[in-house]
C-alpha positions in Angstrom: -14.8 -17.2 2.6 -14.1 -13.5 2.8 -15.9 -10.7 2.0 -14.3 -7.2 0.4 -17.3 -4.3 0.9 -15.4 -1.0 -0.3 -18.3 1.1 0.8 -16.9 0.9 4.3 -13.3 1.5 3.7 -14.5 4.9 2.1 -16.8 5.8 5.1 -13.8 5.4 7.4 -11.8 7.5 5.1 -14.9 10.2 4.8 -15.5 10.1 8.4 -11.3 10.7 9.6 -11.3 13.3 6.7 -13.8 14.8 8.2 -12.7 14.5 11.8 -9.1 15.7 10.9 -10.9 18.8 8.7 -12.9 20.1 11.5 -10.3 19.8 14.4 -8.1 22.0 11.6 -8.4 25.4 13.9 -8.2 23.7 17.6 -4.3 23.3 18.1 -3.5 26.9 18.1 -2.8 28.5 21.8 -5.3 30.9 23.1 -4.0 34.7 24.0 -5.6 36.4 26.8 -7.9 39.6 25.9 -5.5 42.9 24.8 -2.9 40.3 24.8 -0.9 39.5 21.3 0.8 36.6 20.5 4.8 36.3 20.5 6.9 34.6 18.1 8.7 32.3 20.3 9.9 29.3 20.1 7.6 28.0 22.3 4.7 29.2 19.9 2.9 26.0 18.0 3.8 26.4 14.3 1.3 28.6 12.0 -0.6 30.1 15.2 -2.0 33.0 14.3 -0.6 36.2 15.5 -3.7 37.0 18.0 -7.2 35.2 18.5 -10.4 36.9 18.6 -11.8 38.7 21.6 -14.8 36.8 22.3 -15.8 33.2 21.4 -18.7 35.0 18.9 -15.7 36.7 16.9 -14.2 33.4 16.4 -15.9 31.9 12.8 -14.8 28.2 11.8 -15.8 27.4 8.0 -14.8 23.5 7.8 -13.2 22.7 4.0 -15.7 20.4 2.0 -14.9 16.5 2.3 -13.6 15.3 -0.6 -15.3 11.8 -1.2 -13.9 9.3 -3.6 -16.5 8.2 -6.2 -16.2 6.2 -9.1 -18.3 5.4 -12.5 -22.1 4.9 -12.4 -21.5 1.8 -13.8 -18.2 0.1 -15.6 -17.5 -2.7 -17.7 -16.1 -6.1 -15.8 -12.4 -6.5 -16.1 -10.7 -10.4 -16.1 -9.6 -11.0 -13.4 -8.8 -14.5 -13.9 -5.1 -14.7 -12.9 -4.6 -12.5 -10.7 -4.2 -12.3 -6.8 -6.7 -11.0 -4.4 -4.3 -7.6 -3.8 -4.4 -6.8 -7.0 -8.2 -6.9 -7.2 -9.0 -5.3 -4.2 -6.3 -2.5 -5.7 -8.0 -2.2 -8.5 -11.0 -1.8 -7.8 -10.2 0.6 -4.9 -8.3 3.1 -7.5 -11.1 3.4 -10.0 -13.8 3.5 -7.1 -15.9 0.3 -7.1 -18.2 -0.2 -4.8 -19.5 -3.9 -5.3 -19.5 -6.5 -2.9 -16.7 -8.6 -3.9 -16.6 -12.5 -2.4 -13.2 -14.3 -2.3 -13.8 -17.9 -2.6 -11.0 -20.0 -0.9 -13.1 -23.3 -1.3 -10.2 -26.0 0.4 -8.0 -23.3 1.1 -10.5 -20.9 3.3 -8.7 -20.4 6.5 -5.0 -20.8 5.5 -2.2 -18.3 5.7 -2.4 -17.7 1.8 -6.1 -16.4 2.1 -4.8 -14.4 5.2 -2.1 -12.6 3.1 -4.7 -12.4 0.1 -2.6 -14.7 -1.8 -4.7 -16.6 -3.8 -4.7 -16.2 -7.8 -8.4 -16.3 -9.2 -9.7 -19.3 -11.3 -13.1 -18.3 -11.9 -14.8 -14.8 -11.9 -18.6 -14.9 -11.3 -19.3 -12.5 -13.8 -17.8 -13.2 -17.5 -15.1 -10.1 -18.2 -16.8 -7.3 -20.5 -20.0 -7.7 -19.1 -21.5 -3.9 -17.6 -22.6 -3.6 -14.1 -24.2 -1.0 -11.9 -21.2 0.5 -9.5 -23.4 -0.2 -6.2 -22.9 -2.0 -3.1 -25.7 -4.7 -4.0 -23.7 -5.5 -6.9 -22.3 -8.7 -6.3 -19.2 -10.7 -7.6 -17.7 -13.6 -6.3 -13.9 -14.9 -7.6 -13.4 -18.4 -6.9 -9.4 -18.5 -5.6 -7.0 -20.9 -4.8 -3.4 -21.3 -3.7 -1.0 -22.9 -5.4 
């Protein structure tokens, strides 16, 4: 049995955004005091021309993290059919957040559950029905291979 929780594939994505966004302004190569900044080829790309004279001058806005969010609440798809890639795709592009179950019964543990193989008998909520876009939303897919 595995479990798919999309909330904490987009916290790791928030959090590296985030890391990356706010490092934005710390490759550039400090120039001495009265100093000004050549256009070498030694130079790392887009430094600026000169850096402020004292560490107080020097004012870092971070950009806003973009988050992904999705619908307060959506309409069950079928999913009956389809492989566990394309599920998890899915529901990553239109920004689910329920905790999805794949249920391998006799095939848990083989190579096909590994490579998310399996093609979904059984859906544990009937296709049409509307649920709340949350992480205590629950759905399991009963799968199997072959």
């Amino acid at each position: 049995m595995r479990v798919f929780a999309l909330t904490a594939a987009l916290s790791l994505v928030a959090a590296v955004s985030l890391t990356l966004t706010g490092c934005a302004g710390l490759a550039f190569p400090r120039v001495s005091e009265g100093a000004t900044a050549s256009s070498s080829s030694s130079d790392t790309l887009g430094a600026p021309s000169a850096t402020p004279s004292s560490p107080a001058d020097a004012q870092f806005t971070p950009e806003p993290v973009k988050t992904v969010t999705g619908p307060a609440s959506f309409a069950m798809p079928n999913f009956v059919g389809q492989d566990e890639n394309e599920v998890d795709s899915w529901m990553f592009s239109h920004g689910i957040l329920v905790t999805t179950e794949f249920d391998y019964g006799e095939d848990d543990g083989t190579d096909c559950q590994e490579a998310g193989d399996g093609v979904v008998d059984t859906q544990s909520v009937k296709a049409g029905t509307k649920l709340a876009n949350k992480a205590s939303t629950s759905l399991t897919l009963e799968v199997s291979c072959g």
